[in-house]
C-alpha positions as CSV (number, residue, x, y, z in Angstrom):
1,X,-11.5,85.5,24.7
2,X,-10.2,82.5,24.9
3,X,-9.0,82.6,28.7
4,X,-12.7,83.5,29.4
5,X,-13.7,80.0,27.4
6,X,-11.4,78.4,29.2
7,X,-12.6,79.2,32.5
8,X,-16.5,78.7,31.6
9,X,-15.6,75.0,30.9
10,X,-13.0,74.7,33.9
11,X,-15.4,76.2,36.4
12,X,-16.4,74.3,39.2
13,X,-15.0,71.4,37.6
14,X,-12.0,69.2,38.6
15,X,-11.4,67.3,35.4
16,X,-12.7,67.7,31.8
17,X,-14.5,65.0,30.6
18,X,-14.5,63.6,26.9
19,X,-16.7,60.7,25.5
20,X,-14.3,58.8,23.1
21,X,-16.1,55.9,21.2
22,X,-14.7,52.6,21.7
23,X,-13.0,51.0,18.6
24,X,-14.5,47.5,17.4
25,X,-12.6,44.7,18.5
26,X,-13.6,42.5,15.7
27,X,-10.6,43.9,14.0
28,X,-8.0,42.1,16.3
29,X,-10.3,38.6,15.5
30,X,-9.3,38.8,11.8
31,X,-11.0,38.4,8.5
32,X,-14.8,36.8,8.7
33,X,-15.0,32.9,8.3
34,X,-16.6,33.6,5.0
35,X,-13.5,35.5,3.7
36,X,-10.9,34.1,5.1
37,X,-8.8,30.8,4.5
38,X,-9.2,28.2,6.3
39,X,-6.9,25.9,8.3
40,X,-7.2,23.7,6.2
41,X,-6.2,25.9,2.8
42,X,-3.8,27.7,4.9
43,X,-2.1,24.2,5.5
44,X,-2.0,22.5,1.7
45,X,-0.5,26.3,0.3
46,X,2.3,25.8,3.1
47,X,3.2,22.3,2.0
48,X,1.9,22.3,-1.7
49,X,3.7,20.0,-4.1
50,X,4.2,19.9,-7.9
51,X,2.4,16.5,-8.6
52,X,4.5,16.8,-11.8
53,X,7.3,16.4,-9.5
54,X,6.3,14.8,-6.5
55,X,4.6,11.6,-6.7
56,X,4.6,7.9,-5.4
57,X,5.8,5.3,-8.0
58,X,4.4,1.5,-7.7
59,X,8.0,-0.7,-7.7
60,X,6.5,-3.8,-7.8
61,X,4.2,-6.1,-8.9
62,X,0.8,-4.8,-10.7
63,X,-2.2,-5.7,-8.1
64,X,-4.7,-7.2,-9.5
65,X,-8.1,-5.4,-10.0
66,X,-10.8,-6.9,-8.3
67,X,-14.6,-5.9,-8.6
68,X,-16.2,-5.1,-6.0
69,X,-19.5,-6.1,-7.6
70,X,-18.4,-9.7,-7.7
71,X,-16.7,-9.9,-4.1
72,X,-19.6,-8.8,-2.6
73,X,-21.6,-11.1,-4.8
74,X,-19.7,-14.3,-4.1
75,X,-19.8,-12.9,-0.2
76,X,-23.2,-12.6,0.2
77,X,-23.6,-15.9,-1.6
78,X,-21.5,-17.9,0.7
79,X,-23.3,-16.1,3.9
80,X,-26.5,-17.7,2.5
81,X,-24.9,-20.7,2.0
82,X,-23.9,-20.5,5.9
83,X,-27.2,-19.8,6.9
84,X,-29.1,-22.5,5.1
85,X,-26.7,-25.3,6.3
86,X,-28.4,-26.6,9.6
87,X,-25.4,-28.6,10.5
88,X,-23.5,-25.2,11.4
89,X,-26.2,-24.1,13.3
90,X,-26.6,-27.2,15.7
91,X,-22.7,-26.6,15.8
92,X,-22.8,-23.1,16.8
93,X,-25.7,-23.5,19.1
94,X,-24.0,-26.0,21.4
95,X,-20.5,-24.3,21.0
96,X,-18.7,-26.7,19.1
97,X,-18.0,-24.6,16.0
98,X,-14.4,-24.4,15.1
99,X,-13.6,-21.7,12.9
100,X,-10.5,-22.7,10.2
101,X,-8.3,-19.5,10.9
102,X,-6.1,-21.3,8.3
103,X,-8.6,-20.8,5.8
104,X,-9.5,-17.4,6.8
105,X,-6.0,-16.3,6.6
106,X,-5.8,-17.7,3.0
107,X,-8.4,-16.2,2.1
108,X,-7.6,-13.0,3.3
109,X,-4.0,-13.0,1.8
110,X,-5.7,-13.2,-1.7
111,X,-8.0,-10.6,-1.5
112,X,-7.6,-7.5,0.3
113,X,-4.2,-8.2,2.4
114,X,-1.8,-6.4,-0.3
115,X,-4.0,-3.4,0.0
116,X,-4.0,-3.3,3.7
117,X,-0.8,-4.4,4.4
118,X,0.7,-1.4,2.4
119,X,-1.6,0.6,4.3
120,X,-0.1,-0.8,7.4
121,X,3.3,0.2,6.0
122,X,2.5,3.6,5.1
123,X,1.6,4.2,8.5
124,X,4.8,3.1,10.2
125,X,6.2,5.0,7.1
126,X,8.2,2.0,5.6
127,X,8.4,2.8,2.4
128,X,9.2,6.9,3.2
129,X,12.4,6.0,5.0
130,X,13.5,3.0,2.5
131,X,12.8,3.6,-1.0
132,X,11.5,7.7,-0.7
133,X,9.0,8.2,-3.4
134,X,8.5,4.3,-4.1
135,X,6.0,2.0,-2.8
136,X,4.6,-1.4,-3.8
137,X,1.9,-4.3,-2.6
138,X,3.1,-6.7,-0.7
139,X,1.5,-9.8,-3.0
140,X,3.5,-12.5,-1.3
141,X,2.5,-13.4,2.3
142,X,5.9,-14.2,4.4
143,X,5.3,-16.3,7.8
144,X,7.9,-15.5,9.9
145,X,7.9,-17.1,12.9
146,X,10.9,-17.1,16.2
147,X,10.6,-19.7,17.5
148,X,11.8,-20.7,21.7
149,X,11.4,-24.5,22.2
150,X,7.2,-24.9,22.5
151,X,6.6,-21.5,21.9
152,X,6.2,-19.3,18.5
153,X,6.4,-15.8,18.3
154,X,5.0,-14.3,14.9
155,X,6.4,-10.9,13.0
156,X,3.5,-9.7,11.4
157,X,3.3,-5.8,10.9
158,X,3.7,-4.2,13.1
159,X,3.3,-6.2,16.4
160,X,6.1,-6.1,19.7
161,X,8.6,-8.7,19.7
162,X,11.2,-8.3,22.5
163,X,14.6,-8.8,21.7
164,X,14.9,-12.3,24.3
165,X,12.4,-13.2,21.8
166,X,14.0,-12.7,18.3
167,X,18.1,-13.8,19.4
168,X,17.4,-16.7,17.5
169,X,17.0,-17.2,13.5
170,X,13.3,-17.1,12.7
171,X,12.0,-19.5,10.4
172,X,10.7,-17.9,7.4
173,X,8.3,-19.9,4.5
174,X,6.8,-18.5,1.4
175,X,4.3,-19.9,-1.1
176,X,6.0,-19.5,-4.9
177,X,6.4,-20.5,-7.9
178,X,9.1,-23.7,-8.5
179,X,12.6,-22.4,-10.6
180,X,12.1,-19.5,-8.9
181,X,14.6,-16.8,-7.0
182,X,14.3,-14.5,-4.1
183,X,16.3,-12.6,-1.4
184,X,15.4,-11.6,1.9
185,X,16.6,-8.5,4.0
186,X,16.0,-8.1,7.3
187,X,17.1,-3.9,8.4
188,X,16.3,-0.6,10.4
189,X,16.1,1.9,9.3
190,X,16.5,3.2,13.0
191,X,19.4,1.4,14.3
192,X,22.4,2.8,12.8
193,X,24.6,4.8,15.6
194,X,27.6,5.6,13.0
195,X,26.0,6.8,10.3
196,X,23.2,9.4,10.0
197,X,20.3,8.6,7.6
198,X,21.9,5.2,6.9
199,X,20.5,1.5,7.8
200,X,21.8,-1.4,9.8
201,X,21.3,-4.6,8.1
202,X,20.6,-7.5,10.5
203,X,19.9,-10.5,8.1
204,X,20.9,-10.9,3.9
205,X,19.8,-14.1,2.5
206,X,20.4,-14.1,-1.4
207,X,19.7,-16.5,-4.0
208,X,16.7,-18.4,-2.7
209,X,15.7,-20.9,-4.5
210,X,12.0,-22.3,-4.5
211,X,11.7,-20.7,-1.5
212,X,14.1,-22.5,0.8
213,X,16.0,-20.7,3.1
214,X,18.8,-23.4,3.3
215,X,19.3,-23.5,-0.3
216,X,20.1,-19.3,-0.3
217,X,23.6,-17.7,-0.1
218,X,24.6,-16.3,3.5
219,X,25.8,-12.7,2.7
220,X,25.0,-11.5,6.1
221,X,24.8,-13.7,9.2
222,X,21.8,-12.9,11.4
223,X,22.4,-10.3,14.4
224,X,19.7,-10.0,17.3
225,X,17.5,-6.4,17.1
226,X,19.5,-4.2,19.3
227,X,16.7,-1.6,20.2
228,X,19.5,0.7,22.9
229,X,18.1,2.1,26.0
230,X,16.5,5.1,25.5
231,X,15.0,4.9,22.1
232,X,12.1,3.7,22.3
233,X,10.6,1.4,19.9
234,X,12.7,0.5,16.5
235,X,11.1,-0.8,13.5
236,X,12.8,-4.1,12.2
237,X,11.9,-5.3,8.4
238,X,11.7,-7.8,6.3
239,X,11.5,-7.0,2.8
240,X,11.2,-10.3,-0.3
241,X,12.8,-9.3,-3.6
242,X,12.0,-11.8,-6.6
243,X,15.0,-11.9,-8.9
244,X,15.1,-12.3,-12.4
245,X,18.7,-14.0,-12.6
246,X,20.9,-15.0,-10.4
247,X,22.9,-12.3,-8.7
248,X,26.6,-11.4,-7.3
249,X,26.3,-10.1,-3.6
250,X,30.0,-10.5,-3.0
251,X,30.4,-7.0,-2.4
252,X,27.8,-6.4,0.1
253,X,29.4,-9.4,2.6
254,X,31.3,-8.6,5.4
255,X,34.5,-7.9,5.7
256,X,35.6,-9.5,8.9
257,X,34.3,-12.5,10.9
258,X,33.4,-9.8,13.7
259,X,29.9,-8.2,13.8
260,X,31.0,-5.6,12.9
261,X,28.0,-2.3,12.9
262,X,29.9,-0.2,10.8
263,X,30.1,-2.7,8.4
264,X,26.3,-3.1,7.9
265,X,25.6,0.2,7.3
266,X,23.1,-0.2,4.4
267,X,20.6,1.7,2.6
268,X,17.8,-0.2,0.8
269,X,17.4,3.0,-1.4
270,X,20.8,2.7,-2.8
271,X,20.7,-1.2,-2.7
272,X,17.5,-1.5,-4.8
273,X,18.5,1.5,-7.3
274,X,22.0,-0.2,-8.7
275,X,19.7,-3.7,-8.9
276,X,15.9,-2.8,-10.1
277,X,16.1,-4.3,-13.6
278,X,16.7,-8.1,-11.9
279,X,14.8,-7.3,-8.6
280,X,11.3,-7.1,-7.7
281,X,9.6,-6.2,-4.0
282,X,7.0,-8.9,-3.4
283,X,6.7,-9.2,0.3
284,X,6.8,-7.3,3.7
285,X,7.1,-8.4,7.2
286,X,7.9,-5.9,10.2
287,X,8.0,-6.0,13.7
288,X,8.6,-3.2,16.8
289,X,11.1,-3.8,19.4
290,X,12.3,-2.4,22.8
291,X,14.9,-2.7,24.7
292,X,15.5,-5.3,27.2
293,X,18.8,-6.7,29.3
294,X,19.4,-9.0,26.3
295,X,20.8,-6.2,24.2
296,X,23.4,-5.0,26.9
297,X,24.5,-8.5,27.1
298,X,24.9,-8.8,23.1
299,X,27.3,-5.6,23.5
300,X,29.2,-7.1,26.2
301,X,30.0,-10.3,25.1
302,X,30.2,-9.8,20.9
303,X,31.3,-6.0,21.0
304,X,33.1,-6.0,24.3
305,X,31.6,-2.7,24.9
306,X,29.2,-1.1,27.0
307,X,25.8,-1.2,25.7
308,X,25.1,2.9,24.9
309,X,22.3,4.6,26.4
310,X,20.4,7.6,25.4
311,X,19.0,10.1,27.7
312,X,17.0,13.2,27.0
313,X,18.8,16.3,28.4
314,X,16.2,18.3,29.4
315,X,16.9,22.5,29.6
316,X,17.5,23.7,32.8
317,X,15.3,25.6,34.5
318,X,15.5,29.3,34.8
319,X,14.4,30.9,38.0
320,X,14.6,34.7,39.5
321,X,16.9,35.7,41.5
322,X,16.6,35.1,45.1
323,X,15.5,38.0,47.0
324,X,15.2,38.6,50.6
325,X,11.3,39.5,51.2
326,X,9.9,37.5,48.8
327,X,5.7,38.4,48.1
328,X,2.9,36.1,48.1
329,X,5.9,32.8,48.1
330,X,5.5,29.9,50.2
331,X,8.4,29.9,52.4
332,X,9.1,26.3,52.0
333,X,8.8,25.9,48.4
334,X,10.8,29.4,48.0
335,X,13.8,27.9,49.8
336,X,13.7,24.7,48.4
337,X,13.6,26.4,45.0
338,X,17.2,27.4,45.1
339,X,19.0,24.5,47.3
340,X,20.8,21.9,46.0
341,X,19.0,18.7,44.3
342,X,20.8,16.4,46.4
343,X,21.1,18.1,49.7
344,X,17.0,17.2,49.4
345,X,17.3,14.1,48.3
346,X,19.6,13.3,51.3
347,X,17.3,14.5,53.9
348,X,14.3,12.5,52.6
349,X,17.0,9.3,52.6
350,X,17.8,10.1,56.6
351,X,13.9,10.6,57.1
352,X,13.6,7.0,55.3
353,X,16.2,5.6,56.7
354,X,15.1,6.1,60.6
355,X,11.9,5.0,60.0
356,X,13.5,1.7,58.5
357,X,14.5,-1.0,61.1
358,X,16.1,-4.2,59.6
359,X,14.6,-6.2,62.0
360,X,10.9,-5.6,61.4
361,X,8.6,-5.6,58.6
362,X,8.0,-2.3,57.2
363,X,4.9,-0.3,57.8
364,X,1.6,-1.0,56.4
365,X,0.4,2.2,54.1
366,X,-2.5,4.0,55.8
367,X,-5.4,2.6,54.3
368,X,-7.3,6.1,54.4
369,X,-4.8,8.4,54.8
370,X,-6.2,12.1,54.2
371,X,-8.4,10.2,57.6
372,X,-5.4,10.7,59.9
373,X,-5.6,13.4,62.1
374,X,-3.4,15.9,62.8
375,X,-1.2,17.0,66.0
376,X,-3.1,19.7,67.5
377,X,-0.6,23.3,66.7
378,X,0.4,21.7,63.0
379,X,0.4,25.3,61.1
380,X,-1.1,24.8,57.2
381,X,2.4,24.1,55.4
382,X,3.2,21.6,57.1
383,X,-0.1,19.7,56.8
384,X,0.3,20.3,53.0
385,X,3.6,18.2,53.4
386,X,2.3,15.5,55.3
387,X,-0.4,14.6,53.1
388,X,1.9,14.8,50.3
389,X,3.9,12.4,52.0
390,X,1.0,10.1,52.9
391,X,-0.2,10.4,49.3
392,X,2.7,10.0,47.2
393,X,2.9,13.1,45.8
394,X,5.6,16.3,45.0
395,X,8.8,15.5,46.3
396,X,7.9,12.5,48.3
397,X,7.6,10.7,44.6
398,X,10.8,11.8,43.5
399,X,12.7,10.7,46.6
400,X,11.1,7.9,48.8
């Protein structure tokens, strides 16, 4: 009986047929949006933190609360004020209105410039990577200033000063009260090659008194930011401790007359912990630098070394194994794939090289060149090269 079946539904057929119902492929999507978490949720679960545990502590001065109410009162009375005087308009109509940036800045340091200024260094994350969990405003304004015979160059927050430019001590002033004591440190937190995690103190001026710079102890001399090759831009910063008494730094002075690194390994962390009942963060300065030829020259002549240089060692690239037929390859690129580097770079050198005569000025660029035509019988590869060549492009970038 069942051979007969078979054959009814096998009978003049060459294949059996069977309807199968697709499957939904909303199941490889995932849950629905109004189910499932969202990036967002997924995100704060991953890096959730105890605020019992984790949270920022204010190490300095207490800012002082401000209403906003009254700011924008006095604000919007001064604007009138501005816009009833007729002498400022007769001034700003013919172009002759000078605005006192002086003034401006003043005024700006006693309002919001704590506030924004620790929002500056939270950014560049100061305060992570020198005192961990600890912040503070930055109440007292520092004007720190290099300056090169005529010309000034400021450190404000954040802004490039190259190291030509900052070889020399800046001169730092402060605005405080008289009978008063400070120290300043100048350090990186990303310039220490000996020690990982660690800073290099470039600058430690202890003992301040009223402010003057002349009048402070010397624990550290001032080095020159020595942004190496290859790293990029280092943060350099100033940071204005009030003290309470006066203090022994002895221990913290170098060793030697040599500027030494090793021996200004610091760690603001460490240096503020065994010290917080008699100092006090008040002020921050901190500028970016880069390197330039002055920081091989500072290793040459004070380390009588060789300025160290850091290069990114990329992974090297895997390819197949060459065949001999290889499918849909260009032949060209195939080859070139597995030669040698240099064996390339030595051919486009000859190519150079006999196009170059010392006696005459070298050729003009084309000024259209995808406008130059071809030599008639030039097959497709090779016109692929030459406008590569003409352009700038693939291998003529790397070696001409």
């Amino acid at each position: 009986m069942a051979l007969r079946a078979s054959n009814v539904l096998f009978k003049g057929t060459d294949c059996l047929k069977s309807f199968v119902r697709y499957k939904s492929q909303r199941r490889a999507l995932g849950k629905p949006p109004g189910i499932a978490r969202s990036l967002e949720q997924r995100l704060s679960e991953l890096y959730y933190k105890d605020p019992e545990i984790c949270f920022k502590v204010n190490i300095g001065f207490a800012l002082k609360k401000v209403q906003r109410r009254e700011v924008c009162l006095e604000h919007g009375k001064h604007i009138k004020k501005n816009r009833d005087n007729a002498e400022l308009e007769k001034l700003s109509r013919s172009g002759e209105l000078c605005i006192p940036l002086d003034e401006v800045e003043r005024e700006w340091s006693k309002t919001v410039a704590p506030t924004q200024v620790k929002a500056m260094a939270e950014h560049y994350a100061v305060y992570e990577h020198l005192f961990g969990d600890a912040y503070f405003y930055p109440v007292v304004n520092m004007d720190i200033n290099y300056t090169n015979g005529d010309l000034a160059v400021p450190a404000y927050w954040g802004n490039i000063v190259k190291p030509e430019e900052a070889k020399s001590v800046p001169d730092v002033s402060f605005e405080c009260k008289p009978d008063t004591l400070w120290t300043l440190v100048m350090t990186t937190p990303d310039g220490n090659f000996s020690s990982e995690n660690m800073e290099c103190c470039h600058w430690f001026v202890g003992n301040i008194k009223n402010g003057d710079l002349k009048s402070g102890e010397v624990i550290m001399d001032y080095m020159q930011p020595l942004p190496v090759q290859g790293l990029g831009y280092l943060r350099y910063i100033f940071i204005l401790y009030k003290q309470e008494e006066l203090l022994d730094y002895s221990s913290l002075k170098l060793k030697s007359d040599k500027n030494a690194l090793e021996e200004r390994t610091f760690s603001t962390y460490e240096f503020y912990k065994e010290r917080q009942k008699s100092l006090t963060p008040a002020g921050l300065s901190f500028f970016t630098a880069d390197w330039d030829q002055t920081v091989t020259e500072y290793f040459n002549k004070t380390f009588s070394c060789d300025c160290p240089k850091f290069v990114y060692d990329f992974p090297e690239h895997f390819y197949k194994k060459q065949t001999w037929f290889p499918l849909r390859q260009p032949f060209n690129l195939y080859l070139d794939r597995y030669r040698d580097q240099k064996e390339i770079a030595k051919e486009y050198l000859v190519k150079k090289l006999k196009a170059t005569d010392p006696f005459k000025e070298p050729a003009k660029p084309l000024l259209y060149p995808n406008a130059v035509p071809f030599k008639p019988g030039t097959p497709s590869w090779l016109k692929n090269e030459i406008i590569k060549e003409r352009l700038g492009l693939g291998r003529a970038k790397d070696f001409l």
